[in-house]
BATI-670713 format. One record per residue: residue in three letters; chain; x, y, z of N, C-alpha, C, O in turn. Coordinates in nm, 2 decimals. Each point is the difference from the previous one (the first is absolute). Layout:
! BATI-670713
[ALA A [X Y Z] [X Y Z] [X Y Z] [X Y Z]];
...
END
This chain:
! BATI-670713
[UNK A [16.31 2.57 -0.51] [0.09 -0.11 -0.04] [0.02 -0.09 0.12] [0.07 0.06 0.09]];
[UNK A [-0.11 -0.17 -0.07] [0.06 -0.11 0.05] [0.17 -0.02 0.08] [0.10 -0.05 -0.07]];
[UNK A [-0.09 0.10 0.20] [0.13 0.03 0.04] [0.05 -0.14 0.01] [0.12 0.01 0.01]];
[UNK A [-0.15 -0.11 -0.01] [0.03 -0.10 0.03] [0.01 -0.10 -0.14] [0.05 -0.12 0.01]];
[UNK A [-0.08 0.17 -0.11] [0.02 -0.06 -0.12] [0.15 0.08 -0.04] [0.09 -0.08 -0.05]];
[UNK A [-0.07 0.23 0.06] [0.05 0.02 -0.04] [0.17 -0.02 0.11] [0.12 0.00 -0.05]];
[UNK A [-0.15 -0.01 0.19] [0.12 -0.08 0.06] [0.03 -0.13 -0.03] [0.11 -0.03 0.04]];
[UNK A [-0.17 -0.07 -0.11] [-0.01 -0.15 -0.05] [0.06 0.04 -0.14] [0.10 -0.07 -0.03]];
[UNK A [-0.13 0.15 -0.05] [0.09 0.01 -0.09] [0.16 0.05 -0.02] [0.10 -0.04 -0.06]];
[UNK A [-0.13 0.17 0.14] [0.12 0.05 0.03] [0.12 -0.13 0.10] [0.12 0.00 -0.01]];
[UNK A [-0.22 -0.08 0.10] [0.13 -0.08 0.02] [0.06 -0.11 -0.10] [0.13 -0.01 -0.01]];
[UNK A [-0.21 -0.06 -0.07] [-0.02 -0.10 -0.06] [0.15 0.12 -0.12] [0.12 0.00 0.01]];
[UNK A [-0.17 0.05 -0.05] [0.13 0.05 -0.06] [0.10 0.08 0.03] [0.06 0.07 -0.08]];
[UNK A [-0.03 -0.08 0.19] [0.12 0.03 0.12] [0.06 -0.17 0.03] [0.12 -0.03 -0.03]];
[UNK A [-0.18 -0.02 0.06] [0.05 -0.18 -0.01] [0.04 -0.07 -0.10] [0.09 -0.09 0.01]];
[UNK A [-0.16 0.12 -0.13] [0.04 -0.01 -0.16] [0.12 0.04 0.01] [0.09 -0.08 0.00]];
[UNK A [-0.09 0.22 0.01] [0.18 0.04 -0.04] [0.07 -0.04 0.11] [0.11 -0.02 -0.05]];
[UNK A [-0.10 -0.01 0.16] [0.08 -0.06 0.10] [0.07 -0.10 -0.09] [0.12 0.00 -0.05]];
[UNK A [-0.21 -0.09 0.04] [0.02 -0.17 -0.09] [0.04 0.05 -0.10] [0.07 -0.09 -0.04]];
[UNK A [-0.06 0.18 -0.04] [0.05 0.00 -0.11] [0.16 0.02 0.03] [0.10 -0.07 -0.04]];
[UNK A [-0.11 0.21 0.13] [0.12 0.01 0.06] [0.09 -0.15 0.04] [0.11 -0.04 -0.02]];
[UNK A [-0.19 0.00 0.06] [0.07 -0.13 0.09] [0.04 -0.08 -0.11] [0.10 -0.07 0.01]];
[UNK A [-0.16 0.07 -0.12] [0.01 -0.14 -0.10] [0.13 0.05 -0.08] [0.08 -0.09 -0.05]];
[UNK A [-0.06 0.26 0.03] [0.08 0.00 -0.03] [0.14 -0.02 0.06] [0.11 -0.03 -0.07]];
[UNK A [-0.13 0.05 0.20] [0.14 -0.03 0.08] [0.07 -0.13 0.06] [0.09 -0.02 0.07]];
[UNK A [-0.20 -0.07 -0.14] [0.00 -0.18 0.06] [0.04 -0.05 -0.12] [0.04 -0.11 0.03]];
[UNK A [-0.03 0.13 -0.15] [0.01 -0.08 -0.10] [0.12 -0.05 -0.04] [0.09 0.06 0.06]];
[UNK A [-0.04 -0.18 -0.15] [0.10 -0.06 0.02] [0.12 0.05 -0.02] [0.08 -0.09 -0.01]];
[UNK A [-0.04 0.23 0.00] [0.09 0.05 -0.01] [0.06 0.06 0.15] [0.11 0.07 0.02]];
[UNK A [-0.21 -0.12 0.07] [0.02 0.09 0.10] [0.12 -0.12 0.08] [-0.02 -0.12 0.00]];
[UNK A [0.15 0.20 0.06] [0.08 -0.09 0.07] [-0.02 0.01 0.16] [0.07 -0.07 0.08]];
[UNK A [-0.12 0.14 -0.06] [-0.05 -0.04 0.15] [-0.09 -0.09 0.08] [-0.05 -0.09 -0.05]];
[UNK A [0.03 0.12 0.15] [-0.09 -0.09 0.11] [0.01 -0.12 -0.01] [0.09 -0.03 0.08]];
[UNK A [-0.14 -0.07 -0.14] [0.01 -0.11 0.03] [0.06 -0.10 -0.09] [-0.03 -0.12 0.01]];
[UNK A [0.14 0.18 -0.10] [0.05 -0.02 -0.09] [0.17 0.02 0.07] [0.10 -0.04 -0.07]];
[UNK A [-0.08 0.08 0.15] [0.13 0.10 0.09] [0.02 -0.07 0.11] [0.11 0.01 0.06]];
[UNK A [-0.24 -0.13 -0.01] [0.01 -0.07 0.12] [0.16 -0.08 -0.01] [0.06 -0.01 0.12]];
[UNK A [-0.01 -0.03 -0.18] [0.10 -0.11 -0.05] [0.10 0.05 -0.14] [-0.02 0.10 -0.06]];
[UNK A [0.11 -0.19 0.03] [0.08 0.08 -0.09] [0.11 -0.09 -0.02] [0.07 -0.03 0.10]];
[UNK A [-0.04 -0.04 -0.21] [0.10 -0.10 -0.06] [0.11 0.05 -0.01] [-0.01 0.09 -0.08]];
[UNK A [0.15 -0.10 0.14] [0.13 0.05 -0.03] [0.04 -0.06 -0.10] [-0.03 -0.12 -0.04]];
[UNK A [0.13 0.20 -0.01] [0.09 -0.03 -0.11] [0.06 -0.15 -0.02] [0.03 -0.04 -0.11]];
[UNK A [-0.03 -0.02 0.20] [0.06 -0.08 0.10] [-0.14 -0.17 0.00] [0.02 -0.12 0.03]];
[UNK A [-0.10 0.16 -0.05] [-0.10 -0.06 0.03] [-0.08 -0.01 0.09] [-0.11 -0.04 -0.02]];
[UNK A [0.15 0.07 0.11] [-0.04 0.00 0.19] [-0.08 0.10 -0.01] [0.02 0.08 -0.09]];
[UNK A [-0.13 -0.06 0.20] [-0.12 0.03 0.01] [-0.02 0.10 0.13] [-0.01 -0.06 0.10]];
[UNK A [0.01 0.17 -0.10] [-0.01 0.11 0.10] [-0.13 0.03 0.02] [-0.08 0.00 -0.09]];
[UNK A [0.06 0.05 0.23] [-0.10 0.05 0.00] [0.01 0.13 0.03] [0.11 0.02 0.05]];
[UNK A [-0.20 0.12 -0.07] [0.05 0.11 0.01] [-0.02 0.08 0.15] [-0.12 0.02 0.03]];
[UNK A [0.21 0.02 0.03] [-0.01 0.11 0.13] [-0.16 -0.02 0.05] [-0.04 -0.09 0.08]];
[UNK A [-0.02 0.17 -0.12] [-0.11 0.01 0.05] [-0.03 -0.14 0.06] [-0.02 -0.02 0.12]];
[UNK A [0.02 -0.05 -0.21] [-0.09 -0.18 0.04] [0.06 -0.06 0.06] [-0.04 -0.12 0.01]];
[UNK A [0.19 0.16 0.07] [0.07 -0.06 0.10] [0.00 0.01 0.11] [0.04 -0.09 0.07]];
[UNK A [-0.11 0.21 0.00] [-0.07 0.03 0.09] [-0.07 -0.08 0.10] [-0.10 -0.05 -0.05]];
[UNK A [0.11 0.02 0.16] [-0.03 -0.14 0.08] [0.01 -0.13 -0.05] [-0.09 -0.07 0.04]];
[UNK A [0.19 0.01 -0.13] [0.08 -0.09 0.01] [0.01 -0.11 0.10] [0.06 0.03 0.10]];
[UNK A [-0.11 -0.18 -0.11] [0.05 -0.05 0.10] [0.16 -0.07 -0.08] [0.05 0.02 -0.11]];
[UNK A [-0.01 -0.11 0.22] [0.14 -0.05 -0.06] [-0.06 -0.08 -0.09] [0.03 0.02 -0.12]];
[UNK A [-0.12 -0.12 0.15] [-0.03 -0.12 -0.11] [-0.06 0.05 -0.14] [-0.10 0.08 -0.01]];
[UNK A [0.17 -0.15 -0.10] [-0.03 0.05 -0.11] [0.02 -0.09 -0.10] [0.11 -0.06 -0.01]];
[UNK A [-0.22 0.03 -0.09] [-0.04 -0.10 -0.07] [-0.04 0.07 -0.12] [-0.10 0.07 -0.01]];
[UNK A [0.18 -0.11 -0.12] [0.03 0.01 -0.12] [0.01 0.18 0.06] [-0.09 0.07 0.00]];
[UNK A [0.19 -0.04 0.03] [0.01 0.18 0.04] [-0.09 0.06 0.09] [0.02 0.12 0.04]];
[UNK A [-0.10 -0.17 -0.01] [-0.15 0.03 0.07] [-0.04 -0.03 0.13] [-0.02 -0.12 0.01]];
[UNK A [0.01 0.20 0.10] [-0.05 -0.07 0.11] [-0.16 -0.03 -0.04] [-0.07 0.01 -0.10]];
[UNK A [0.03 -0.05 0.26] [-0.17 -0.06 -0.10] [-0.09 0.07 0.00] [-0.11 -0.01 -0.06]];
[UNK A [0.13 0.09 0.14] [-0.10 0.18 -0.01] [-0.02 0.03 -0.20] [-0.09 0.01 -0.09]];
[UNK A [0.26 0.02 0.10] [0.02 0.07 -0.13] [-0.03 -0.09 -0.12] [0.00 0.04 -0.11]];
[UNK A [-0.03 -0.18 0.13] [-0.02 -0.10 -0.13] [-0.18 -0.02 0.06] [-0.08 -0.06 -0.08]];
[UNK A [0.05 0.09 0.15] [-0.18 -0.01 0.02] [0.00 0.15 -0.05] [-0.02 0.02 -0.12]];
[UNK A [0.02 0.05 0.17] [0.01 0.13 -0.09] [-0.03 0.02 -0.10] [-0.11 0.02 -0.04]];
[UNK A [0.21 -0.02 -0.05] [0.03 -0.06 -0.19] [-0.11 -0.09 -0.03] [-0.03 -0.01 -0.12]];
[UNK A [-0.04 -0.04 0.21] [-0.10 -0.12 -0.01] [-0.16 0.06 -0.02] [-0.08 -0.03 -0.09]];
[UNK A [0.08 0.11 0.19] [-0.09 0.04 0.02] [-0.05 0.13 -0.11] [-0.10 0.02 -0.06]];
[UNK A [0.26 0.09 0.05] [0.02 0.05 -0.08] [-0.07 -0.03 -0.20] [-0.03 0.09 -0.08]];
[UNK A [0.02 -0.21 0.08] [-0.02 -0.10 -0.13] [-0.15 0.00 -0.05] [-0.06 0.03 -0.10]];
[UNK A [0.02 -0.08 0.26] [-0.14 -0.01 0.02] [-0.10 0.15 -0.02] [-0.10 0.01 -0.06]];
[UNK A [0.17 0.09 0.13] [-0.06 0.12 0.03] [-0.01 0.10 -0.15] [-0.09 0.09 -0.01]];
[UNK A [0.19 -0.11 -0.10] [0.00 0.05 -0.08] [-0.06 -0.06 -0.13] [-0.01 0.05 -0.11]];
[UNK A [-0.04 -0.20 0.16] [-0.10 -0.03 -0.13] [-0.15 0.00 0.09] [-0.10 -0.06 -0.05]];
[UNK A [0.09 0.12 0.16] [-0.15 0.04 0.06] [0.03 0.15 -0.08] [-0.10 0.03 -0.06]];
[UNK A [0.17 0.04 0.05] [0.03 0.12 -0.06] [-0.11 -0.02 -0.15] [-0.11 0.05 -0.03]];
[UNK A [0.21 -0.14 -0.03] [-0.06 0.02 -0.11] [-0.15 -0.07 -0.03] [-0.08 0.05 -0.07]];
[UNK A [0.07 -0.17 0.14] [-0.17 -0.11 0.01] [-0.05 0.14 0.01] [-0.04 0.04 -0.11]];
[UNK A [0.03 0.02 0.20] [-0.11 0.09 0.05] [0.00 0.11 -0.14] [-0.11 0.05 -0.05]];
[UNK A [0.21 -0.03 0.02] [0.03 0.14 -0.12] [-0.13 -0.10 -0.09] [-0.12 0.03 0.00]];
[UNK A [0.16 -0.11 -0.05] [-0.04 -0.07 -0.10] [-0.16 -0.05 0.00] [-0.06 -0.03 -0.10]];
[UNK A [0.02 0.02 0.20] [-0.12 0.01 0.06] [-0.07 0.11 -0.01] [-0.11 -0.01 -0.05]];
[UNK A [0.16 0.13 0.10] [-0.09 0.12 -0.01] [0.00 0.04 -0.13] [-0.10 0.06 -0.04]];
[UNK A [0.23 -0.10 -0.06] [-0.02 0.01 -0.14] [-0.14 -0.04 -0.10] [-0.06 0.06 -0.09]];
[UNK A [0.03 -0.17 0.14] [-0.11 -0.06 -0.07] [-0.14 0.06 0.11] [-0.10 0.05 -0.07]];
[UNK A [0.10 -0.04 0.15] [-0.09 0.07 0.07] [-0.05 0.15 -0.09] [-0.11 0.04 -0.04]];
[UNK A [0.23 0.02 0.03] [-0.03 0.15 -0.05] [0.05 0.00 -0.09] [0.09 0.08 0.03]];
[UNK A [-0.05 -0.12 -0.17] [0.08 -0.03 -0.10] [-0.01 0.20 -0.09] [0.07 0.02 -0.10]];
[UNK A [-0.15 0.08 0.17] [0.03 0.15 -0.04] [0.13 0.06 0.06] [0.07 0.09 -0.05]];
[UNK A [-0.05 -0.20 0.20] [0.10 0.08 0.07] [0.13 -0.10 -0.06] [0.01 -0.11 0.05]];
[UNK A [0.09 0.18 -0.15] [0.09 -0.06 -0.05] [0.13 0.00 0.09] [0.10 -0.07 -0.02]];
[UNK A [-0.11 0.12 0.10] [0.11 0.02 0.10] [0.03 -0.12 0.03] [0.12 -0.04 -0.02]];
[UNK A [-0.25 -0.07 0.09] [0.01 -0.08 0.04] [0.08 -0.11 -0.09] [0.10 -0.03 0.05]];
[UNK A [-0.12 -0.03 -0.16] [0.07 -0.05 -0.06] [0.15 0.01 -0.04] [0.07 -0.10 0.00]];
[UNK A [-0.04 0.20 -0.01] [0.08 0.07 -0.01] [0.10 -0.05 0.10] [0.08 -0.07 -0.05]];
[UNK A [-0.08 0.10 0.17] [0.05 0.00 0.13] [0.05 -0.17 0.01] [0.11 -0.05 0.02]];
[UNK A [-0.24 0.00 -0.03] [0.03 -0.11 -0.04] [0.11 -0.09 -0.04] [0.09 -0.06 0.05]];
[UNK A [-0.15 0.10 -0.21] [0.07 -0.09 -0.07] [0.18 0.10 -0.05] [0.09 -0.07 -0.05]];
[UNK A [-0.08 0.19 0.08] [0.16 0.05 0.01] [0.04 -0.01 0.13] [0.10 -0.07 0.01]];
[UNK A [-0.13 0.10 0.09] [0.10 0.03 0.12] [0.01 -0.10 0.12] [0.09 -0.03 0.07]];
[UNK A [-0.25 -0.02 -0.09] [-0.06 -0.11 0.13] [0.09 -0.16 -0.08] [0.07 -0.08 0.06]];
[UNK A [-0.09 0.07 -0.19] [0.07 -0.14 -0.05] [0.11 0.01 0.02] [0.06 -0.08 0.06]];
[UNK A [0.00 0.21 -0.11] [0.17 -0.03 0.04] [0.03 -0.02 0.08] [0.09 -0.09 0.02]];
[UNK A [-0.19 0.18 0.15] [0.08 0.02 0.12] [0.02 -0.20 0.04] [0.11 -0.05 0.03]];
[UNK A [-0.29 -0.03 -0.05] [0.05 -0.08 -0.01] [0.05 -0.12 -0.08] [0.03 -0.10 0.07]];
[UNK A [-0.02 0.10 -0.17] [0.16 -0.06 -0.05] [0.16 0.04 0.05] [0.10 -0.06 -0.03]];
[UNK A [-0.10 0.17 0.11] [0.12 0.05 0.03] [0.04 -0.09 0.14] [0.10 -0.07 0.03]];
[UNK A [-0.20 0.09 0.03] [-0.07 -0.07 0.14] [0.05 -0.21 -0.01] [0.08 -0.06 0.07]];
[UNK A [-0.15 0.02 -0.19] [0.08 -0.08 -0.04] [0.13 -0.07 -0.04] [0.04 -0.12 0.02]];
[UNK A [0.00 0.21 -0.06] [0.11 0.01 -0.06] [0.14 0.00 0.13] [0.11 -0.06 -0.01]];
[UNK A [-0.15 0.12 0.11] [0.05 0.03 0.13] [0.01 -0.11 0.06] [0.11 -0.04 0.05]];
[UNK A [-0.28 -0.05 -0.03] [0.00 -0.11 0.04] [0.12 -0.13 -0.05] [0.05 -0.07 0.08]];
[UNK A [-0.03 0.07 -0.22] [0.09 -0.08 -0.07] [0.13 0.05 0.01] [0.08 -0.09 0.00]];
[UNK A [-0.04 0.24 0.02] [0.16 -0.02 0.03] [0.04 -0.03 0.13] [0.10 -0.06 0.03]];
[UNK A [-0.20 0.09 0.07] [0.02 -0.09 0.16] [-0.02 -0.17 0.02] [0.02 -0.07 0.10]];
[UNK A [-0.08 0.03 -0.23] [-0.01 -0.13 0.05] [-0.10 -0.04 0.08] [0.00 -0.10 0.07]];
[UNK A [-0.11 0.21 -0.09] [-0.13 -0.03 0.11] [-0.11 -0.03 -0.07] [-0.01 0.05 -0.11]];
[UNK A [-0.08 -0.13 0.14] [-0.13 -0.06 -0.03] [-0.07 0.09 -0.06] [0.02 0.11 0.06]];
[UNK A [-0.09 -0.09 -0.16] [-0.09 0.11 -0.09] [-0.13 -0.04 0.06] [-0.02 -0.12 -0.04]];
[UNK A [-0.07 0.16 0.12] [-0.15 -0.04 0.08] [-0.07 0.04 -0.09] [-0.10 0.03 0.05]];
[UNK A [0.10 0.01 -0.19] [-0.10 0.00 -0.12] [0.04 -0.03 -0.13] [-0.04 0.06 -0.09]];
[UNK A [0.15 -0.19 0.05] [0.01 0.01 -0.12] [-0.07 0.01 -0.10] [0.07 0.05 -0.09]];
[UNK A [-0.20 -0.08 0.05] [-0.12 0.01 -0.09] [-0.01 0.17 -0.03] [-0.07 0.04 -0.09]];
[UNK A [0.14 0.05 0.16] [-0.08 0.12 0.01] [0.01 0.09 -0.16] [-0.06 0.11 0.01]];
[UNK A [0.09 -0.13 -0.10] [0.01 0.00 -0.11] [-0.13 -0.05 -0.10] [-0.03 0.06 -0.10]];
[UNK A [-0.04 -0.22 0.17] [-0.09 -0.04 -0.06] [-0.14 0.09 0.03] [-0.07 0.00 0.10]];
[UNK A [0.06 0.08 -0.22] [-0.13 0.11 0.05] [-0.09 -0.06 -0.10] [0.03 -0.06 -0.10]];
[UNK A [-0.19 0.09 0.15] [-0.06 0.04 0.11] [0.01 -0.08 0.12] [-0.02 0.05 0.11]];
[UNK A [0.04 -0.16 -0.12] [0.00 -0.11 0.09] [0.08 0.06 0.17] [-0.04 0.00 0.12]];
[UNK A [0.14 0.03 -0.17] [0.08 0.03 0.14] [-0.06 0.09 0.03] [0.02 0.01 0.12]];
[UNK A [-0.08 0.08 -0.15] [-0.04 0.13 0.05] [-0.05 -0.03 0.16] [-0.08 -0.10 0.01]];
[UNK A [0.11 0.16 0.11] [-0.08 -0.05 0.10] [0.06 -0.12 0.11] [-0.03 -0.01 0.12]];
[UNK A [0.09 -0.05 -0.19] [0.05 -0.13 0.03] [0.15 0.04 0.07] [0.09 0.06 -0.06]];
[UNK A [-0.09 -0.12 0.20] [0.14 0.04 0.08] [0.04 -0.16 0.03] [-0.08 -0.07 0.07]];
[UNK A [0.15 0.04 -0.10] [0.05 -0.19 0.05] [0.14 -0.01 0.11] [0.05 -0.10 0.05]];
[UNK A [-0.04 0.21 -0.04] [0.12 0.02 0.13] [0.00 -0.06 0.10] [-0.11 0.03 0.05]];
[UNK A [0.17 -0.12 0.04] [-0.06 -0.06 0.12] [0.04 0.10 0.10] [-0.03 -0.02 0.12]];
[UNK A [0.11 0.12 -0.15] [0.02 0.07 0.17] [-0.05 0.16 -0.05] [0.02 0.09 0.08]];
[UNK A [-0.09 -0.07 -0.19] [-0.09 0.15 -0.01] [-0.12 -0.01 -0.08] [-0.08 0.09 -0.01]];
[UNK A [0.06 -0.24 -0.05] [-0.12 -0.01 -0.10] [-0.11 0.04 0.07] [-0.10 0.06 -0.06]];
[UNK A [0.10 -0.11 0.18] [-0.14 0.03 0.07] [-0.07 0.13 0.00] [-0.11 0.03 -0.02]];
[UNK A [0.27 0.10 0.07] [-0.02 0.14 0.01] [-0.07 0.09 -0.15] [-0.07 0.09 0.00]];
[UNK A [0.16 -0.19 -0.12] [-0.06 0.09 -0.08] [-0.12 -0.03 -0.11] [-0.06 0.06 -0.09]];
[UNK A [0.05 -0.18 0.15] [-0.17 -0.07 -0.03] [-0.13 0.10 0.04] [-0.09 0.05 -0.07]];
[UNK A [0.12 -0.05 0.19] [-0.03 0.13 0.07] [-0.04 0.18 -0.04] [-0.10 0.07 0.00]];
[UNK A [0.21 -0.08 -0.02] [0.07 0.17 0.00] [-0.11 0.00 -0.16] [-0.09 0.09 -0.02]];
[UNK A [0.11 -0.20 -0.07] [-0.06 -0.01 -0.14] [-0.15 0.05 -0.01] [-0.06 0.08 -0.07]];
[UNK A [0.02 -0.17 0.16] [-0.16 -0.03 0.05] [-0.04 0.17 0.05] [-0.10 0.07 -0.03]];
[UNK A [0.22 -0.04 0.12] [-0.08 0.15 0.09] [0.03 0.10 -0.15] [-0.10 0.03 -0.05]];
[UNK A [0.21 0.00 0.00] [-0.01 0.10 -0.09] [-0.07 -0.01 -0.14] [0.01 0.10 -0.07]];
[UNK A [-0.06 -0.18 0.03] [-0.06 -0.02 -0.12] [-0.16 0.03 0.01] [-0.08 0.03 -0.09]];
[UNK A [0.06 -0.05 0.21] [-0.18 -0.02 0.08] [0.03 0.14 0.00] [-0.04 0.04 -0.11]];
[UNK A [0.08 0.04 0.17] [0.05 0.19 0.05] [0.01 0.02 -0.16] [-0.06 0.09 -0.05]];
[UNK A [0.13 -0.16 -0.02] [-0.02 0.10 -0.16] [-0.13 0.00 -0.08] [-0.02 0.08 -0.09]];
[UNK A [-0.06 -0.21 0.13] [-0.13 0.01 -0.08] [-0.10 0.03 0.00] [-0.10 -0.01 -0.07]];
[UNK A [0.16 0.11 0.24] [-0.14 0.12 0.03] [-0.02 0.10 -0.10] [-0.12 0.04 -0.03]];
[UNK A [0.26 0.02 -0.03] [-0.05 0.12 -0.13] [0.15 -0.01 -0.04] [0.10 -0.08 0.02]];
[UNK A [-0.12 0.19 -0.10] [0.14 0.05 -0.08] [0.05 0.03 0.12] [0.06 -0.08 0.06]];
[UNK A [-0.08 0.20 -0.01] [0.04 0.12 0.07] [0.10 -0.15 0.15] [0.12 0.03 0.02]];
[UNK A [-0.17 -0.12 0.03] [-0.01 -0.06 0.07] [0.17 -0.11 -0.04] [0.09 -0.05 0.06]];
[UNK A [-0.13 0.06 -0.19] [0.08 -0.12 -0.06] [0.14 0.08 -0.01] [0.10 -0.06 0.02]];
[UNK A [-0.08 0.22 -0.04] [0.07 0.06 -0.04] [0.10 0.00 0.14] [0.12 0.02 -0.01]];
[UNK A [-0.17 -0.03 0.12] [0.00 0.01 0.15] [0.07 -0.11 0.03] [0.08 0.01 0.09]];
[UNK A [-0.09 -0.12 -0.14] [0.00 -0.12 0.01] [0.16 0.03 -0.04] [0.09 0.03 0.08]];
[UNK A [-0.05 -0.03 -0.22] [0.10 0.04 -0.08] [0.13 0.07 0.13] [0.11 -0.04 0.04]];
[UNK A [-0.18 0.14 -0.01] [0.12 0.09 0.08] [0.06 -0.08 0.10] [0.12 -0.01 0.02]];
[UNK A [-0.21 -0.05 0.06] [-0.01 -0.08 0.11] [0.13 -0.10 -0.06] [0.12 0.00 0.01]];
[UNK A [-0.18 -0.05 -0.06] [0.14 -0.11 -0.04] [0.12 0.04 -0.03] [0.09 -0.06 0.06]];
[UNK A [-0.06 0.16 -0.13] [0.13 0.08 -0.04] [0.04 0.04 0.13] [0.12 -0.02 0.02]];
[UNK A [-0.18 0.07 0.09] [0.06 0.03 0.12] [0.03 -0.11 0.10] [0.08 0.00 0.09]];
[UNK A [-0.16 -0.10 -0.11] [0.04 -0.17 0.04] [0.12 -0.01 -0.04] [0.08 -0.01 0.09]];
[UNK A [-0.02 0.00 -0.26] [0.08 -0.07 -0.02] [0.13 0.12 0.02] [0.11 -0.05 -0.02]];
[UNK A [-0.10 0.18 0.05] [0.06 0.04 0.00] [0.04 -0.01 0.17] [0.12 -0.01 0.02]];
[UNK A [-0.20 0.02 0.09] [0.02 -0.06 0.12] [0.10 -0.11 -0.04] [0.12 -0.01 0.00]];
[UNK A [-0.21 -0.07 -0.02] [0.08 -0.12 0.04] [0.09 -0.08 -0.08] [0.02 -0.12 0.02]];
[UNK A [0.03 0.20 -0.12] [0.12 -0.01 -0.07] [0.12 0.04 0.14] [0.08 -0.09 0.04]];
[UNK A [-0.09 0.22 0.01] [0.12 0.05 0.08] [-0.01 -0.04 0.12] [0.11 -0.02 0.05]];
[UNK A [-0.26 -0.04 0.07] [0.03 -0.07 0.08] [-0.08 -0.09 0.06] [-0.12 -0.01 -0.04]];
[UNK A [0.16 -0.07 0.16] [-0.10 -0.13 -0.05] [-0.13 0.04 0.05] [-0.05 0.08 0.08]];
[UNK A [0.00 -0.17 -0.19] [-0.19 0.03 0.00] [-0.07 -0.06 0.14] [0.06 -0.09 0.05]];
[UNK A [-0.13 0.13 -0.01] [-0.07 0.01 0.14] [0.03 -0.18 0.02] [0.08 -0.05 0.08]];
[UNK A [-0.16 -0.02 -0.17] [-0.07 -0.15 0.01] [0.12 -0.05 0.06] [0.00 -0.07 0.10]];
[UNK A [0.15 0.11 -0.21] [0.09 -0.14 0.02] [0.03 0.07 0.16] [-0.03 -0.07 0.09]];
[UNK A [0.10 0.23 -0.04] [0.01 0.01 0.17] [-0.12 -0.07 0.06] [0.03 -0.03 0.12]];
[UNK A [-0.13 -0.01 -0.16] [-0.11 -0.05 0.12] [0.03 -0.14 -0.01] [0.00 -0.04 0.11]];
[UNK A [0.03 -0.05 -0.21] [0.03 -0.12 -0.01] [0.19 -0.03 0.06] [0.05 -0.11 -0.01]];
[UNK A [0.02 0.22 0.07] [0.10 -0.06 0.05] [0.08 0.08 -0.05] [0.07 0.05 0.08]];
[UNK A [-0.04 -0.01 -0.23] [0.17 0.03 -0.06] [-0.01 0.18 0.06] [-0.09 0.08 0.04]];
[UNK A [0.22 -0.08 -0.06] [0.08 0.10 0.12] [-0.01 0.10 -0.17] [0.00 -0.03 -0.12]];
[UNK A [0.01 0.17 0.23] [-0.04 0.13 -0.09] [0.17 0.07 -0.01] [0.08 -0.05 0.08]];
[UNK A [-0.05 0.12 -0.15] [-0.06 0.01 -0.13] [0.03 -0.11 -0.08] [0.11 -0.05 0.03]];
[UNK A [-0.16 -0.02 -0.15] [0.02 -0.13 -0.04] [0.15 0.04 -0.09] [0.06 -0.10 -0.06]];
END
């Protein structure tokens, strides 16, 4: 028997259930991560939570210093490469249902939620179209991250259309992106200037 077919399967369905796992624990019932960033009081006024207060400068705009509102920004952007890319390897491998899946339950909410975030701060949405599918698929219009995830789009989708096994790789990869860089700031924006943790 072929040891190498049979480690290519055995991983490919160890990654399967991962993402399953995962799709179940992202879905829109879920009240954490990136849904917990912020929080409307009774009151109307707009908090942000413990964690995300953490290097603070004094200046603050609509509640937000500009770390923490490029953040949310970038945040917006990174979670509809989440799903472009899901949605991409969907049609690619349309056997591996995960992909869709992931997609269109946990990757759309995270960004609509991402959105939604954007509009109670009062900050610029860098993809409003992102809803118009197939069209937006791919497409980043942000002027201070579009470039990065134009990019990021191009490298992971090229890396998923080497094979399944490749594409499934691809998948984890981003779940560990977005979970990085949900809790602190992502490499690009410390190299472009904003102060850690965001």
């Amino acid at each position: 028997m072929n040891t190498n077919l049979v480690n290519n399967k055995s991983t490919k369905t160890l990654l399967t259930g991962i993402f399953c796992i995962l799709l179940t624990a992202c879905g829109p019932e879920d009240s954490g991560g990136v849904n917990s960033i912020a929080t409307t009081d009774a009151d109307g006024s707009t908090s942000v939570g413990d964690t995300a207060l953490d290097g603070l400068s004094e200046t603050k705009v609509n509640g937000l210093d500009a770390t923490e509102a490029s953040h949310l920004t970038f945040m917006r952007e990174e979670e509809k490469l989440a799903r472009d890319v899901y949605l991409t390897l969907a049609d690619l491998y349309p056997g591996q249902r995960v992909f869709s899946q992931i997609a269109t339950r946990a990757e759309q909410t995270h960004t609509d939620t991402m959105r939604d975030k954007l509009d109670q701060f009062n900050l610029h949405d860098p993809n409003p179209n992102t809803n118009e599918l197939p069209s937006s698929i791919g497409v980043f219009t942000g002027d201070e991250w579009g470039w990065y995830f134009t990019e990021k789009f191009a490298l992971l989708t090229a890396k998923g259309e080497v094979s399944e096994l490749d594409a499934l790789y691809v998948g984890a990869f981003i779940e560990e992106l977005d979970m990085n860089d949900i809790v602190v700031c992502p490499q690009v924006m410390i190299d472009r200037g904003f102060s850690s943790p965001c």
